[in-house]
Structures are given as structure tokens and as C-alpha cells.
N, C-alpha and C positions, 0 to 999 in steps of 0.2 A: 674447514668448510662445514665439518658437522658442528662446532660449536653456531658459528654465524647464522645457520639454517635455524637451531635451537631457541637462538634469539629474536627471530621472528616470527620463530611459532608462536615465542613468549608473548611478542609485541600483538601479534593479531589478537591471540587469549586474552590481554590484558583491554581491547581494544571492545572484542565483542562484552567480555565483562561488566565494563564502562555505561556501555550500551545497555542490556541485559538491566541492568541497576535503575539505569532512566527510567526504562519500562516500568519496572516494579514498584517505585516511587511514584508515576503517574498514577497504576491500577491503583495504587493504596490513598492518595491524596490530589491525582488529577494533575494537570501537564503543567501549569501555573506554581505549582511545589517544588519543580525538579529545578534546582541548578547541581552547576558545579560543587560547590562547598556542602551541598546534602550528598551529593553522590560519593566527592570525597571520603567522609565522615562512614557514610553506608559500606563504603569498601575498604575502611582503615588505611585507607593513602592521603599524600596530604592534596589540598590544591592544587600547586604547582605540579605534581606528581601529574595529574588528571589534564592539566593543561598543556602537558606536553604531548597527549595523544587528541586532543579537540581545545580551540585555540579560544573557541567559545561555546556557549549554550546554542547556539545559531548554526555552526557547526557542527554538533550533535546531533542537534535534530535532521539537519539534511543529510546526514551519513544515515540514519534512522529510514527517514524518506527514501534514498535511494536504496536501502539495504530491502522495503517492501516492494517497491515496484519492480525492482530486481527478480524476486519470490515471484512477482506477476508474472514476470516475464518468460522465464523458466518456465510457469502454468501456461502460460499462452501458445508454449512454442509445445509443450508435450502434447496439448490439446489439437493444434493444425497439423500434428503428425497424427497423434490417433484417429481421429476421426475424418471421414471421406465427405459424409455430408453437409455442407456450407452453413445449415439451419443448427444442426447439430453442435458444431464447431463454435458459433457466436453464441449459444445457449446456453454450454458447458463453460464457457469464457464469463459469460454472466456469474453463475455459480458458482464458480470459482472465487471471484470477485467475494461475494457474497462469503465465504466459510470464510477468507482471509480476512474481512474485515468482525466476523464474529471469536474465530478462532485469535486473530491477532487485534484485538480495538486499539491498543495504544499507540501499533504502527499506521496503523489505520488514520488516527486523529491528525499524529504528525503529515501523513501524507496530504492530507485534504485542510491544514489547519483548523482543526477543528479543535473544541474543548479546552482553548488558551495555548494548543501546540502549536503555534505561530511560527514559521521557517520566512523569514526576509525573500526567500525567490520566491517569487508565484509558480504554484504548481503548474502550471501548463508551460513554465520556461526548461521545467527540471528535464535535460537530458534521459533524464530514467523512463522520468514521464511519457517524453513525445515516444521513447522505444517502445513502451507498452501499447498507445495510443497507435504504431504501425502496422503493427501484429492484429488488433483489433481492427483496422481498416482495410488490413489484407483479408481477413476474413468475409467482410462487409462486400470485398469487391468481387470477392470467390463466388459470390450467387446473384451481383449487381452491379456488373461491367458498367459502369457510367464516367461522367468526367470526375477528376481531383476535387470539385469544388462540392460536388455531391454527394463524392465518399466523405468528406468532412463533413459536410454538413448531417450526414448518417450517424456517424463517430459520435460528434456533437448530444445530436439525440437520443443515442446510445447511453454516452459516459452522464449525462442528466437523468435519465431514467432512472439507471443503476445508483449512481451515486447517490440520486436523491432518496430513492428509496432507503437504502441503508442506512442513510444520515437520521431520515423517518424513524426507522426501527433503532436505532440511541438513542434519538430524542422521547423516543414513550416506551422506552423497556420496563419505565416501570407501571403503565398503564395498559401497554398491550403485551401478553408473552411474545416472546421472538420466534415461538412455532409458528403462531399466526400470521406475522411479519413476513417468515420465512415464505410462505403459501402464497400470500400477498405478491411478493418477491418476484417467486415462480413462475406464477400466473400470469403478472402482468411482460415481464420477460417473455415469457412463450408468445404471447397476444403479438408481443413489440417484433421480434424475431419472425414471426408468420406473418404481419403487416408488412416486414421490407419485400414481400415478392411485389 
């Protein structure tokens, strides 16, 4: 039993590793760089080796995707526990948002295809996705009991906000610092979250 346990400790190690490698290869040459046979090569396994844990690059990348929205999701659910106030909660959700796609850009790209990290599902199909997208509408409903069709279309307005902004702040990181982004960010966030009363 403890050996079988051992071996999927190995599997997951060898799993996240795989993973872990993609990223690295992205931040150094951007998502268009990374296959299988560089990742190979970067981890002294062969291909086949690497094939046996992700069947393709396509693959990868949506384990990537779910493994961020995942981290969202965790963040969204600590956040509806900590905090009481409805304004507070979608704000800190924002921010949140916000450090993950700074702190993490490469899962960030895959999540959103961005930067040539292209995933075959449309992000709004991904299971991980619509979880995160709950949690953020339960929020929305916490201070704006309305129908289904208008918490979505809040959501909506929300995840454009948000997403656009940060996409913003990639696309001119090197035109604008990301402190000023970040303020930019904040700001209009706060505005966005005190217009839903």
C-alpha cells in the first residue's frame, strides 16, 4: 500500500514538474515555444515519457487552465468566508484576480488564450471556469437580489472589466509601469463595485 501511494506521489511530482517546465519555457520564449519535445529535452525525459502524463500540448495547456482557475476558486471561496460586506467581497475578488494574473502571467495567458497559449475549449465552456464565474455571481447577488438573467449579465460586466483591464496592463507593461495599472485597476474596480447598488 505504501509503495502504490509512493508511486503517485511520484506521478503527481512528475505531473506538476511537466507543468512547472511549460511555464518556464513560456516566461523565457512565450507560449508559441513550448511543446512537448522542448519540455522533454528541458527535463531529460524523452517524449514518450512526457506523453504519457499529457496526450498533447492541448492537454497541457487545459490542465494549466484548470489548475489557475482552481487557485481562483480557493481565493473566492476564502474571500465569501472572510468578509461580511457584499461590496467588500466582489472588490477583494477583483484583487485578487488582479495579483494572480501578475504574480502568475503564464497561467494567466493560458487561461484567457492569450500570448499564442491557445486551449481548443473556449474558456467560458471550461468547468473550472463557470465554478469561478458562481462564486463571483453569488457575490454579485449577496447585495443585488435580482433575476438569473441579470446576475449574468452583472458577471458579464464584471469579468470584462476585470479581464480587460489586466489584458491592458500586458499589453503596455512596457509603456506603462504596472504600479500605475495597478491604481488604474483599483480605481476603476471600486467605481464598478459602488455603481452595482
Amino acid at each position: 500500500m505504501e509503495s502504490l501511494e509512493r508511486k503517485v506521489r511520484s506521478r503527481d511530482q512528475v505531473r506538476s514538474g511537466i507543468m512547472c517546465t511549460a511555464k518556464t519555457i513560456a516566461r523565457c520564449e512565450g507560449w508559441q515555444a513550448v511543446s512537448i519535445r522542448k519540455i522533454a529535452d528541458a527535463i531529460d525525459y524523452s517524449a514518450p515519457i512526457v506523453y504519457e502524463y499529457f496526450d498533447s500540448k492541448d492537454v497541457l495547456l487545459s490542465e494549466i487552465r484548470d489548475e489557475g482557475f482552481r487557485h481562483l476558486h480557493t481565493e473566492y471561496e476564502r474571500i465569501l468566508k472572510l468578509y461580511r460586506d457584499p461590496e467588500k467581497r466582489l472588490y477583494e475578488m477583483s484583487v485578487s484576480l488582479w495579483t494572480f494574473a501578475v504574480e502568475h502571467p503564464e497561467s494567466y495567458q493560458v487561461m484567457y488564450n492569450l500570448d499564442g497559449a491557445f486551449c481548443s475549449l473556449p474558456v467560458y465552456q471550461s468547468g473550472a471556469t463557470q465554478d469561478v464565474g458562481k462564486l463571483v455571481s453569488q457575490a454579485i447577488f449577496s447585495f443585488i437580489p435580482k433575476s438569473q438573467d441579470s446576475i449574468r449579465q452583472l458577471y458579464f460586466e464584471w469579468w470584462s472589466v476585470s479581464h480587460g483591464l489586466i489584458s491592458m496592463a500586458m499589453l503596455l507593461k512596457e509603456e506603462q509601469p504596472l504600479e500605475k495599472s495597478e491604481q488604474i485597476f483599483r480605481d476603476t474596480m471600486r467605481r464598478f463595485v459602488r455603481g452595482l447598488r
